[in-house]
C-alpha distance (Angstrom), angle and dihedral (degrees) to the residues before:
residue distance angle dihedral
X1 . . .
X2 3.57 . .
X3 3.66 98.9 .
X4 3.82 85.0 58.3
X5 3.92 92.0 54.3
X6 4.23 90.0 50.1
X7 3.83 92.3 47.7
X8 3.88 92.6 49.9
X9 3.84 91.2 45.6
X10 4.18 79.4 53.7
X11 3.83 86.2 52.0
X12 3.82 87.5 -111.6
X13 4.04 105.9 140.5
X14 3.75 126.6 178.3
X15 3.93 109.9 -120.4
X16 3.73 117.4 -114.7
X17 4.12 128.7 -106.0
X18 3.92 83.9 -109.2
X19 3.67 90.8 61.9
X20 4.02 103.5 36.9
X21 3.91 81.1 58.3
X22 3.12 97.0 42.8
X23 4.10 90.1 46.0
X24 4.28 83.2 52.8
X25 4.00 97.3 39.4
X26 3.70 89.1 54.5
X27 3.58 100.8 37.5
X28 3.98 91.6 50.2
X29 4.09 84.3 54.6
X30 4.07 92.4 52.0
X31 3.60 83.8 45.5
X32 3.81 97.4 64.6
X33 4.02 97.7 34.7
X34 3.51 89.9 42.6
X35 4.44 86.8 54.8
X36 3.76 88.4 31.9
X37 4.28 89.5 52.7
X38 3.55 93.8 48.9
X39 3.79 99.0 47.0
X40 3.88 87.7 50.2
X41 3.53 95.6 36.9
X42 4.02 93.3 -124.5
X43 3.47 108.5 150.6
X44 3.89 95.6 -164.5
X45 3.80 86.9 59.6
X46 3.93 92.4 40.9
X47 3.98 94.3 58.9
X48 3.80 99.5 24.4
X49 4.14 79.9 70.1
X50 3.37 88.3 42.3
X51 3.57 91.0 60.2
X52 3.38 95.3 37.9
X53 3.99 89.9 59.3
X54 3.39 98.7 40.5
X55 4.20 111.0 39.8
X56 4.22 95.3 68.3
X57 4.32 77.6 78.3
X58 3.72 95.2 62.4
X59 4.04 94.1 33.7
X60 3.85 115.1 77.7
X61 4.00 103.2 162.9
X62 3.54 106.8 91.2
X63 3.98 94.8 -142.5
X64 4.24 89.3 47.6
X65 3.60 83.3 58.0
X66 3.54 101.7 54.7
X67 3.59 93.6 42.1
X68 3.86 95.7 50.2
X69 3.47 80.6 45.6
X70 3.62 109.9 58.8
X71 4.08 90.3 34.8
X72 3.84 90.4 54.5
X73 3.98 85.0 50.4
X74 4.13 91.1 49.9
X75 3.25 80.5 58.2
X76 3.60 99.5 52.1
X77 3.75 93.8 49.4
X78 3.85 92.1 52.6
X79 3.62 94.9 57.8
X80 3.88 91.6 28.8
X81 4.11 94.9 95.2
């Protein structure tokens, strides 16, 4: 328990359960778009999974991520056909 105490003093915070499943959910969904652009050569689908796997490393909020999240995956089902 102490190790925890030193890493928050560093500013080092484990993330929640929220965003770990939030960090899978959305990765799972860039997964498939990102397989499903490349196999139909649609580059909106190929880089909207891209970003979709690749934006919970630059997102530490736990809210931010969900909302990025489900807005990036809107966008996915628009252009999903």
């Amino acid at each position: 328990m102490n190790e925890l105490k030193n890493l928050e003093s560093l500013g080092l915070v484990l993330p929640s359960p929220a965003y770990i499943l939030g960090a899978l959910v959305f990765g799972l969904i860039g997964y498939v778009a990102f397989r499903r652009g490349r196999k139909t050569s649609r580059a909106a689908l190929t880089w909207g999974g891209v970003a979709l796997m690749l934006y919970p490393y630059a997102i530490a909020q736990t809210w931010l991520l969900w909302l990025v999240g489900i807005a990036l995956c809107g966008w996915l089902y628009v252009k999903w056909d």
